[in-house]
Legacy VTK file of the C-alpha trace (Angstrom):
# vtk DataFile Version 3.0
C-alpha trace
ASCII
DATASET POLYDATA
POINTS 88 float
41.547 -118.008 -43.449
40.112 -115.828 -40.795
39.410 -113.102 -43.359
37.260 -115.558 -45.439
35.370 -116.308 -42.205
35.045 -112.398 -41.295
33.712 -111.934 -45.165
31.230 -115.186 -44.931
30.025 -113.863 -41.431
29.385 -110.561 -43.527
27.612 -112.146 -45.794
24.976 -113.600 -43.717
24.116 -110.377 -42.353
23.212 -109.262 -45.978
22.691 -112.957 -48.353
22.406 -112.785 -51.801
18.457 -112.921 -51.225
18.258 -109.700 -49.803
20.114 -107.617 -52.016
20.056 -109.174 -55.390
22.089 -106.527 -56.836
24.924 -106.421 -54.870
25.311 -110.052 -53.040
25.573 -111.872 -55.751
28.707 -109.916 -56.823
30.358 -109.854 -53.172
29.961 -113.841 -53.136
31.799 -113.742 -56.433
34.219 -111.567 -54.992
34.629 -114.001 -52.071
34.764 -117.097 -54.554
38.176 -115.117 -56.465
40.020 -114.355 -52.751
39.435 -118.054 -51.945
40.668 -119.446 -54.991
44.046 -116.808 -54.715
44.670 -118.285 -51.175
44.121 -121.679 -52.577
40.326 -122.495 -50.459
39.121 -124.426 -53.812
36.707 -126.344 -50.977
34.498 -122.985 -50.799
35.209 -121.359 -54.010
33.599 -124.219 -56.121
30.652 -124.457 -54.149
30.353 -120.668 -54.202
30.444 -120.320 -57.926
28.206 -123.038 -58.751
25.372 -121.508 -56.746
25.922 -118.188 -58.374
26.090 -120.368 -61.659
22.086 -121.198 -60.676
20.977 -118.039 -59.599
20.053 -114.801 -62.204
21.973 -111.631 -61.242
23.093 -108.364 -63.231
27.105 -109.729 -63.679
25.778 -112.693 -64.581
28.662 -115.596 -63.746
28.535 -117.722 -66.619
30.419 -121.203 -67.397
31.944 -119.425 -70.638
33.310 -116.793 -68.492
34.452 -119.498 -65.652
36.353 -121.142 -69.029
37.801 -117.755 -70.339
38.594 -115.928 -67.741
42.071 -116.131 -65.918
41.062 -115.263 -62.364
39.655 -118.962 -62.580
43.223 -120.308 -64.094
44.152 -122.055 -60.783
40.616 -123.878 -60.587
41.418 -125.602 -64.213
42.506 -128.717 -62.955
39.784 -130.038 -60.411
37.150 -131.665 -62.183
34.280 -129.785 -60.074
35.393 -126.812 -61.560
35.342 -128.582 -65.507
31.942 -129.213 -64.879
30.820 -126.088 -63.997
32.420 -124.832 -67.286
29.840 -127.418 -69.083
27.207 -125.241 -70.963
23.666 -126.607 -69.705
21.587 -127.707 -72.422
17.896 -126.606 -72.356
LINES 1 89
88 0 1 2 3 4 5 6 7 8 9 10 11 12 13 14 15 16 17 18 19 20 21 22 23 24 25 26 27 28 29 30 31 32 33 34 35 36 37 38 39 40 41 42 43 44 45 46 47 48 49 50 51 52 53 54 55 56 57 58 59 60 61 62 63 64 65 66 67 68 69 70 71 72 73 74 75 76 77 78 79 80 81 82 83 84 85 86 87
């Protein structure tokens, strides 16, 4: 767990708002290492903001449904709703 903190620390010395092409993707990086050493408290939190936010690997709920990186996330309900499609 002190990795995760090292790589949040990181994080705040470049956020996602300061380098929109790159942050974005390190946070989803982040969110994949937390859910393999079972942090599902930061991981869903960390996906649904990059859920709300437009970036060039765009993190979609189709792809949060599909992919199997996400597999162990499939069973909390947070997670389910994230892989709702948002109707406009």
């Amino acid at each position: 767990m002190q990795r995760i903190k090292e790589a949040e620390r990181a994080m705040t010395l470049l956020p996602s708002g300061k380098d929109a092409v790159d942050g974005p993707r390190a946070e989803e990086n982040l969110a994949f290492v937390e859910v393999l050493v079972g942090a599902k408290n930061g991981a869903i939190p960390r996906l649904q903001r990059l859920l709300e936010i437009p970036y060039s690997n765009c993190l979609t709920p189709a792809l949060l449904r599909l992919h199997p990186q996400w597999d162990p996330l499939r069973g909390d309900p947070r997670f389910q709703k994230l892989c709702e499609e948002k109707k406009p």
